[in-house]
C-alpha positions as CSV (number, residue, x, y, z in Angstrom):
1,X,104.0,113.8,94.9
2,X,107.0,111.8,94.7
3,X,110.6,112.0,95.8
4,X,112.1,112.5,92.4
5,X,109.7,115.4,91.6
6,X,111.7,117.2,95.2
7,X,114.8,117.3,92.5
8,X,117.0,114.7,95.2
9,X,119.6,113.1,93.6
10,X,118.6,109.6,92.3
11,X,121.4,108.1,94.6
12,X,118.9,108.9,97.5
13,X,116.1,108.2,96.0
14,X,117.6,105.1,95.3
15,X,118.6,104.5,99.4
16,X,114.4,105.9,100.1
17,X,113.0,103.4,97.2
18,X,114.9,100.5,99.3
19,X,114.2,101.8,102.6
20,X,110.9,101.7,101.9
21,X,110.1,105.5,101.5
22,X,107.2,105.7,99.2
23,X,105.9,109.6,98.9
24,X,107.0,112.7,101.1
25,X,105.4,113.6,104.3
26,X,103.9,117.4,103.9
27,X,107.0,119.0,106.3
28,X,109.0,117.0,103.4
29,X,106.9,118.5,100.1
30,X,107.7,121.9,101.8
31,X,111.0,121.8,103.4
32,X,113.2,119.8,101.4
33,X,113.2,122.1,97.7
34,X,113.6,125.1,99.8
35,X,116.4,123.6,101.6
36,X,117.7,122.8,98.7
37,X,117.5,126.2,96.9
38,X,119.6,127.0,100.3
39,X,116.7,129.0,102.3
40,X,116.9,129.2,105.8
41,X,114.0,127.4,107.0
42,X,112.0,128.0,110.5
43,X,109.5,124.6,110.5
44,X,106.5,124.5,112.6
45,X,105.8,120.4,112.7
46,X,104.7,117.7,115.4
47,X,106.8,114.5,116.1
48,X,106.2,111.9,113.8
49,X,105.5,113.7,111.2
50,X,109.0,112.9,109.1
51,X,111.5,115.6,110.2
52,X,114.3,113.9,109.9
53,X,114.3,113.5,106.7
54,X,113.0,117.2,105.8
55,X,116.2,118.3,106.9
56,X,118.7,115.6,106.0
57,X,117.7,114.7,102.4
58,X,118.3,118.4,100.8
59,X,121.5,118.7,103.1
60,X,123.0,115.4,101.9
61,X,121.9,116.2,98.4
62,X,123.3,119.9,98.6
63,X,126.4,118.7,100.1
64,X,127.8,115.7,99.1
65,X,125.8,114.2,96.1
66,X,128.2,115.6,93.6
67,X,131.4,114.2,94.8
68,X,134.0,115.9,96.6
69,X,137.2,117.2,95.1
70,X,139.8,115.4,96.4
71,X,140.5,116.8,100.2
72,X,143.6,116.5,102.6
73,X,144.5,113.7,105.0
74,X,142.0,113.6,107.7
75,X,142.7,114.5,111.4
76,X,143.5,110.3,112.2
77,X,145.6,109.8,109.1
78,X,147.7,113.1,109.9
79,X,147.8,111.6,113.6
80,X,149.0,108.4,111.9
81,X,151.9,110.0,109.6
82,X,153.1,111.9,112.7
83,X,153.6,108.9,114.7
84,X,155.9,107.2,112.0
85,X,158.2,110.2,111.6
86,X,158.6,109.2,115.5
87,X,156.9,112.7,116.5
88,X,154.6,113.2,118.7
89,X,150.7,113.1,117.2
90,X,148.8,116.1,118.0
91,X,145.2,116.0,117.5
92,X,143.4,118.4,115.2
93,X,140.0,119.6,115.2
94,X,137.5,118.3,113.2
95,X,136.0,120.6,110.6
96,X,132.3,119.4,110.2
97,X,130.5,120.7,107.0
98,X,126.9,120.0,109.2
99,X,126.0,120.2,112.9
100,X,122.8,119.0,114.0
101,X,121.8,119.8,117.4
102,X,119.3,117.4,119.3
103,X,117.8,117.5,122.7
104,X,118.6,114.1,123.9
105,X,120.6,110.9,122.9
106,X,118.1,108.9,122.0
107,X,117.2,111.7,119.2
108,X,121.1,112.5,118.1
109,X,121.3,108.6,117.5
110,X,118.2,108.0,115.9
111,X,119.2,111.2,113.3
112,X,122.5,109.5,112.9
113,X,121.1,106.5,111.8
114,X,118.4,107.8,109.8
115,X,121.4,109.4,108.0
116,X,123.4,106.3,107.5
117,X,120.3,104.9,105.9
118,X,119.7,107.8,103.6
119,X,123.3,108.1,102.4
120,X,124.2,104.9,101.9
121,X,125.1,105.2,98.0
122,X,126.8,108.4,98.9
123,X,130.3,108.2,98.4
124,X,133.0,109.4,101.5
125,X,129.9,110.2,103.8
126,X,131.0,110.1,107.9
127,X,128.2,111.2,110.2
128,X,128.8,111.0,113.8
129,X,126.9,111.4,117.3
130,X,128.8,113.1,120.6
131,X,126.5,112.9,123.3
132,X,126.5,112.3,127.3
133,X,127.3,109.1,128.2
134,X,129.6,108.1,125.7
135,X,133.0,107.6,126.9
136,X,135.3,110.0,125.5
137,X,138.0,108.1,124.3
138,X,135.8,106.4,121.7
139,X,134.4,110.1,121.2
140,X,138.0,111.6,120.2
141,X,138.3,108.6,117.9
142,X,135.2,109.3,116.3
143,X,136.4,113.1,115.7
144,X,139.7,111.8,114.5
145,X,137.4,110.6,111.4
146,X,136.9,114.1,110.4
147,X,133.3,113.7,109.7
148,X,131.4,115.9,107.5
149,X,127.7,115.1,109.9
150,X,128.1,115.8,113.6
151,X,125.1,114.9,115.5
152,X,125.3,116.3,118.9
153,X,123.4,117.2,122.5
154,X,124.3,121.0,123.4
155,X,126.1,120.0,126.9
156,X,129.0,117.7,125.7
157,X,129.6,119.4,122.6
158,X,130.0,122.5,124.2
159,X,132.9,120.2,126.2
160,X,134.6,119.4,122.8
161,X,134.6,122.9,121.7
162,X,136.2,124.1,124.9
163,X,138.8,122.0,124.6
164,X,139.7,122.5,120.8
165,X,138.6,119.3,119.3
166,X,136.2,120.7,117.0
167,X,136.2,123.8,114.3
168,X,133.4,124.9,113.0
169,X,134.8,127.2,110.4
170,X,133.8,124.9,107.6
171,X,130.2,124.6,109.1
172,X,127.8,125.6,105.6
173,X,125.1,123.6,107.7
174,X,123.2,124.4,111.1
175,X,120.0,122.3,112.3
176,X,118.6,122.3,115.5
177,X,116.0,119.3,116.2
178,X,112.9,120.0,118.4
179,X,114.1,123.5,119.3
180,X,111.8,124.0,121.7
181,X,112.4,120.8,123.7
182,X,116.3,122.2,124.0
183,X,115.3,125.4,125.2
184,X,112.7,123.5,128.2
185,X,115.6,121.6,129.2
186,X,118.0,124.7,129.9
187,X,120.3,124.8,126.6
188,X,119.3,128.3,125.9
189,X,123.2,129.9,126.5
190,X,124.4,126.5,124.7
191,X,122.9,127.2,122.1
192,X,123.7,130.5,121.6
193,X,127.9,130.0,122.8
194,X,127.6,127.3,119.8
195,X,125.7,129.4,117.3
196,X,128.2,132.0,117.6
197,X,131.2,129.9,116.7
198,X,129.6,128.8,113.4
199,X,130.1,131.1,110.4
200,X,127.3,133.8,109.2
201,X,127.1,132.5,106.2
202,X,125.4,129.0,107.5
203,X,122.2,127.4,106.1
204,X,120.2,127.2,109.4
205,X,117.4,125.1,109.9
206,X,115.0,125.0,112.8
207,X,112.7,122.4,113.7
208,X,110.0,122.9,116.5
209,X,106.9,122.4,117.8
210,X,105.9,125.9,118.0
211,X,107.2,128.8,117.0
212,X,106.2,131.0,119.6
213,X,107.3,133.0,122.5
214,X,111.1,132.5,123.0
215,X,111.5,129.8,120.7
216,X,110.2,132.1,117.9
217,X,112.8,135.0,119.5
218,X,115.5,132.9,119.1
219,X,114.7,132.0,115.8
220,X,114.7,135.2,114.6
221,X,117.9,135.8,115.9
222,X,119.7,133.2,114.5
223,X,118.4,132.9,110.6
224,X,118.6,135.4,107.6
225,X,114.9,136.0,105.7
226,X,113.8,132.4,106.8
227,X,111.0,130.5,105.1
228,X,108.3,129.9,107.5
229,X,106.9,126.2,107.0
230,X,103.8,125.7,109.5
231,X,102.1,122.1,109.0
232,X,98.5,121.7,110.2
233,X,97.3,118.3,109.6
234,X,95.1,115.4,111.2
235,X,98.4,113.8,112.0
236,X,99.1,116.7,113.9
237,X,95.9,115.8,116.3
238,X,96.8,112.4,115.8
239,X,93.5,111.1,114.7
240,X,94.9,107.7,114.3
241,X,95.4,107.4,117.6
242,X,92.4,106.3,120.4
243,X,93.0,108.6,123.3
244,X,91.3,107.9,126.6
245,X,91.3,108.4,130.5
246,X,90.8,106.1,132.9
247,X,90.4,107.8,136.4
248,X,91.8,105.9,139.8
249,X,91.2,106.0,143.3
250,X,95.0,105.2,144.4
251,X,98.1,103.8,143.5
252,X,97.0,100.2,144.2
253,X,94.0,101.2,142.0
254,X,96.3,102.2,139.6
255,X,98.6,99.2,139.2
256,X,96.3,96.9,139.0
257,X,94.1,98.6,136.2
258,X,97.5,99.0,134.6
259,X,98.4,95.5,134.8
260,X,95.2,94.6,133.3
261,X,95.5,97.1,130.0
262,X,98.8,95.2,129.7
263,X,97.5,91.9,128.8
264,X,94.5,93.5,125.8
265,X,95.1,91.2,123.1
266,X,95.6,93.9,120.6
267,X,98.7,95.2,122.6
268,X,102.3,94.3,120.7
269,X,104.3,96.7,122.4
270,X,103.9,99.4,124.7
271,X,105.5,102.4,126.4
272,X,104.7,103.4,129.7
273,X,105.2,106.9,131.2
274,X,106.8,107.5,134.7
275,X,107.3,110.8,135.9
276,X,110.7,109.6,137.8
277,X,113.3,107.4,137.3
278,X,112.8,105.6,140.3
279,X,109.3,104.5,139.6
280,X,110.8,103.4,135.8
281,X,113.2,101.1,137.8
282,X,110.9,100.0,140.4
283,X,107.8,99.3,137.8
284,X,109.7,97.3,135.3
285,X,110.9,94.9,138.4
286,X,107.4,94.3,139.2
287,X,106.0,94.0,135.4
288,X,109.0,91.4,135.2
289,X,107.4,89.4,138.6
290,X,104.4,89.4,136.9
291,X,105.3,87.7,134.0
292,X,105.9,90.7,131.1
293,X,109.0,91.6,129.2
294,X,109.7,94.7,130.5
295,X,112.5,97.0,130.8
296,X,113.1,100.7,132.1
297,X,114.3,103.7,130.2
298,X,115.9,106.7,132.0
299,X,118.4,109.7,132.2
300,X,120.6,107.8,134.9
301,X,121.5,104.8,132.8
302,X,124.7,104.7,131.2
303,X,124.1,105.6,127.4
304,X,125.5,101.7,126.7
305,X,122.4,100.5,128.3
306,X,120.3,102.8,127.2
307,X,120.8,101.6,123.8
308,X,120.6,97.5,124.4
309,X,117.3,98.4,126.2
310,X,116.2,100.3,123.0
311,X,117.7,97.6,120.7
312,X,115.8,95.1,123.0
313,X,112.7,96.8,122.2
314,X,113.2,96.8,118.5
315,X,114.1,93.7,118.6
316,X,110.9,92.8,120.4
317,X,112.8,91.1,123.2
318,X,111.1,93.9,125.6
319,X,107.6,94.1,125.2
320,X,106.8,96.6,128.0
321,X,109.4,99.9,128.1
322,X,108.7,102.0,131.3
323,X,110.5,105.3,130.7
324,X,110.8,109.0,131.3
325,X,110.1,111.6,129.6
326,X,113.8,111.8,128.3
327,X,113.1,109.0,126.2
328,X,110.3,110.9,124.6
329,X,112.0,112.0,122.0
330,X,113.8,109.9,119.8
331,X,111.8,106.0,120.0
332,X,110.5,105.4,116.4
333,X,109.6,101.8,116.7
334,X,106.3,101.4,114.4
335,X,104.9,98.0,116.2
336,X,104.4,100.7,119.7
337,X,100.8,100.1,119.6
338,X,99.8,101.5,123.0
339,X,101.3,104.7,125.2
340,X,100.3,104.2,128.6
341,X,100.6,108.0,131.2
342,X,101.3,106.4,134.3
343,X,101.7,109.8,135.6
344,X,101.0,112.5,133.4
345,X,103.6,115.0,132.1
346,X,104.3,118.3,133.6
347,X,103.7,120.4,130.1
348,X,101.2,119.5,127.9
349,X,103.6,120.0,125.0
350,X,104.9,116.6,126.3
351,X,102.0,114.1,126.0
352,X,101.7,115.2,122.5
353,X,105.8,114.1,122.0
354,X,104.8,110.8,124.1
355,X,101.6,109.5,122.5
356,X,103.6,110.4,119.1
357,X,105.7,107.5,120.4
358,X,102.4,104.9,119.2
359,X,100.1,105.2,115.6
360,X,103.5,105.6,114.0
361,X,104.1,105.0,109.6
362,X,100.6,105.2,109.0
363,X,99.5,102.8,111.7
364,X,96.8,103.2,114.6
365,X,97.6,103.5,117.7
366,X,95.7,103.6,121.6
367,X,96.8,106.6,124.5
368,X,95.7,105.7,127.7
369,X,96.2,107.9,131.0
370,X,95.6,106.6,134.2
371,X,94.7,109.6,136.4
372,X,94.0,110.3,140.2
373,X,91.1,112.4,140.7
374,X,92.9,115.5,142.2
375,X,94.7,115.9,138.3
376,X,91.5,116.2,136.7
377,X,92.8,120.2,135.7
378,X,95.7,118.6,134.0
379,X,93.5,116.6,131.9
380,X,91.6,120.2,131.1
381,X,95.5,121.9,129.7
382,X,96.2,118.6,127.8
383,X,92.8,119.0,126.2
384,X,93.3,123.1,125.9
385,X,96.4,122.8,124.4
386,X,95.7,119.7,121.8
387,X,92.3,120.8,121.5
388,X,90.5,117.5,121.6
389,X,88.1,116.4,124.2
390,X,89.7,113.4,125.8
391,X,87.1,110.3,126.6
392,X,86.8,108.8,129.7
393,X,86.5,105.2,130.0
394,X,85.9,103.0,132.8
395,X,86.7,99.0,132.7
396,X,84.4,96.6,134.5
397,X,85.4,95.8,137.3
398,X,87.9,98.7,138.1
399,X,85.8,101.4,138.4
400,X,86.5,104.1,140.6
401,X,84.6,104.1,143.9
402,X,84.8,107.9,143.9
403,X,81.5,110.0,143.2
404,X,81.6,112.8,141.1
405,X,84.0,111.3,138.3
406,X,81.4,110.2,135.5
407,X,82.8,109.2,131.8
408,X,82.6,112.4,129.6
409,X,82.2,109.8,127.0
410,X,81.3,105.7,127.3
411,X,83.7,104.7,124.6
412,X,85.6,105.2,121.4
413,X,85.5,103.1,118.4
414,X,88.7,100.6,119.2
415,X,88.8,102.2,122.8
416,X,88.3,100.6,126.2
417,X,85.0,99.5,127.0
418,X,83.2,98.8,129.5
419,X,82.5,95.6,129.6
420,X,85.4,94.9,128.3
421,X,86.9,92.1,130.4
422,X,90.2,90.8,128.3
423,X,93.3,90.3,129.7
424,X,93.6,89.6,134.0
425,X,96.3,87.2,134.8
426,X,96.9,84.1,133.1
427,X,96.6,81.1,135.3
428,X,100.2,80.5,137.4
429,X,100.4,84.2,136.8
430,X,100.0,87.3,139.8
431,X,99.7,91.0,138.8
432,X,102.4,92.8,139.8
433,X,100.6,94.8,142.5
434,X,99.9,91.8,144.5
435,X,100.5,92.2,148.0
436,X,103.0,89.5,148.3
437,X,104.8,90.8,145.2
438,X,108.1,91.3,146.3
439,X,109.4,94.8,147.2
440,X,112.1,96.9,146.2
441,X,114.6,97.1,149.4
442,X,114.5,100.8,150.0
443,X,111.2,101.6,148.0
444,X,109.8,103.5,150.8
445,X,106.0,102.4,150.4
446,X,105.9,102.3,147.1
447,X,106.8,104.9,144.4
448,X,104.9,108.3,144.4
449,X,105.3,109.8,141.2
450,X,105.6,113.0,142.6
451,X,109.1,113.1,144.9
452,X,111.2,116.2,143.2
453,X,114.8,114.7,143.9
454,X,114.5,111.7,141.2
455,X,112.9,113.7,138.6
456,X,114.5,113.7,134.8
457,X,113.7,117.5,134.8
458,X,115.7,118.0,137.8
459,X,118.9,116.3,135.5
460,X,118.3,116.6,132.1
461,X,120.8,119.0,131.6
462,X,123.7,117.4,133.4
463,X,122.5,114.0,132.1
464,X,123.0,114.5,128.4
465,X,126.3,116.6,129.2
């Protein structure tokens, strides 16, 4: 199947052809002609598998590929003609025609820029993000635009809203991103303050991993005879991507099996799991000692960073990204070839999202998860939940010394095997859990990976606020 036979206007298929969009994804074949008919749509599809663009393409299409009469000053220009009468400008609220709701930044931008890309032979097309992090005088200019796309965590636009800046009686578009990562993170009685201030007569559009339990409640709540769009496909088990475990006896064990993984030949780029900020901070310092390009990724950076560290790692200036699970969401960088669990995530739902992160546009990818013997039951959910017996793989000389923790399986066709001795440091080179690597002042001892108070979970919320 091809674009053109989804009935999009050739103006986007023209932006796809150049983008480099050859056929739709199968969330794509099935969402975007019944967004386009103007269905509500409830969408049952993993990460990776080309949301974005299921819910974007029919939307621009629907809304702004016949152009626009011609419409009123916007909220700057009025701002503008006020201040040369010599009055005093009063800002009015932008009227957004859609509102897409995203869990994190790092999503909100990438849908923004994915949106730039598609509409880019669209005439008087404005899409916008608000988000945490952003100051908010460049926030009120962006509003000032009247743009027809807002792109927005729950938290801050909830601030906007209280305060007038933005109208949503105009809204004839509602999408919310990864529903069910919003509702983990606490943005249940967002959501529901902002549905409530868009009109009844909205296209909504949701987008999660499951449709279950209260995600699916919600659902039903908030759309009107939705279409129910469930994709089960190997991408969904992500059978291009070599998932193993490598069991350790400690956190010295640990690093320095890590720092060996690092230097396989076959790795390009890599993202590495944390389960705190602090340990993203204090394991990029010592990957950086060592001799890698490597860079941390978390909920406490100012968003301005956040997005040279991710433009760094396009870029290919950082090799090595340590992050959080708040930077799940949202990396699509197709040269990822390996997703290393340093510590493994709380909910299974979230090493799916992470490993997504690697085998991206078609392309392989390796999973590996270092893991302490006592987590061995968290291995069991992940493998419960994705339904896929994870190997176990053991590297000459880093075995465990621990009885009782045998491979399941010896290898995996491009997997770790054992035997297989590349990488170790290259001459003038130390691993970066040498003793006399330097410490962090203040490390305590090292970094746990289990201490409560530095958690993203503990801030997500407040963080993207």
């Amino acid at each position: 199947m091809t674009f053109e036979a989804l009935g999009l206007n050739t103006s986007i298929i023209k932006a796809l052809t150049d983008s480099g969009y050859t056929a739709p994804t199968p969330v794509q074949q099935q969402a975007i002609p019944a967004a386009i008919a103007g269905k509500d749509l409830l969408v049952s599809s993993q990460t990776g598998s080309g949301k974005t663009a299921a819910f974007m393409l029919p939307s621009l299409h629907r809304l702004f590929a016949v152009e626009p009469a011609a419409a009123g000053k916007t909220p700057n220009q009025e701002m503008q003609a006020a201040r040369a009468r010599g009055e005093r400008p009063r800002f009015k609220a932008a009227q957004p025609k859609m509102l897409v709701l995203t869990p994190t930044r790092e999503l909100a931008l990438q849908v923004t820029t994915n949106t730039d890309k598609y509409s880019v032979n669209l005439r008087r097309i404005k899409a916008v993000s608000i988000l945490g992090g952003m100051p908010y005088p460049k926030q009120m200019q962006l509003l000032a635009k009247n743009p027809e796309i807002l792109v927005a965590t729950p938290g801050r636009l909830i601030d906007h809203m209280e305060s007038g800046k933005i109208d949503f009686s105009q809204l004839e578009i509602l999408v919310l991103d990864e529903a069910d990562r919003m509702l983990d993170m606490g943005f249940i009685d967002d959501i529901e303050k902002i549905v409530a201030a868009t009109p009844s007569t909205r296209q909504t559009m949701l987008f999660s991993a499951t449709l279950d339990g209260v995600v699916g409640n919600m659902a039903r709540r908030i759309t009107r005879d939705p279409q129910v769009i469930q994709i089960i496909s190997a991408a969904n088990k992500h059978e291009n991507i070599t998932q193993t475990v490598h069991f350790v006896d400690d956190l010295s064990h640990k690093n320095r099996l890590l720092d060996h993984l690092l230097r396989d030949e076959s790795l390009d780029q890599a993202v590495v799991f944390t389960a705190t900020k602090r340990d993203a901070d204090t394991i990029a310092d010592r990957l950086n000692i060592a001799g890698f390009s490597a860079a941390a990724l978390h909920g406490d950076m100012h968003q301005g960073a956040r997005n040279r560290t991710l433009d760094s790692l396009r870029r290919g200036q950082v090799k090595i990204l340590i992050a959080t699970d708040v930077a799940a969401r949202g990396i699509d960088v197709p040269t990822i070839t390996h997703v290393f669990n340093y510590d493994l995530p709380k909910f299974p739902e979230d090493y799916v999202h992470r490993i997504g992160r690697t085998g991206r546009a078609g392309r392989n990818g390796q999973a590996i998860s270092l893991v302490n013997h006592a987590e061995g039951m968290n291995v069991k959910r992940i493998e419960r939940f994705t339904k896929q017996l994870i190997p176990v793989n053991v590297v000459e000389g880093y075995e465990p010394k621990k009885s009782g923790m045998a491979p399941r399986s010896t290898s995996r066709p491009g997997g770790w095997k054992p035997g297989d001795n590349r990488g170790g440091a290259k001459p003038g080179q130390r691993s970066f859990s040498s003793p006399n690597a330097p410490r962090k002042e203040g490390s305590g001892g090292g970094y746990k990976g289990s201490n409560p108070r530095s958690t993203d979970g503990a801030r997500r919320s407040y963080g993207d606020r």
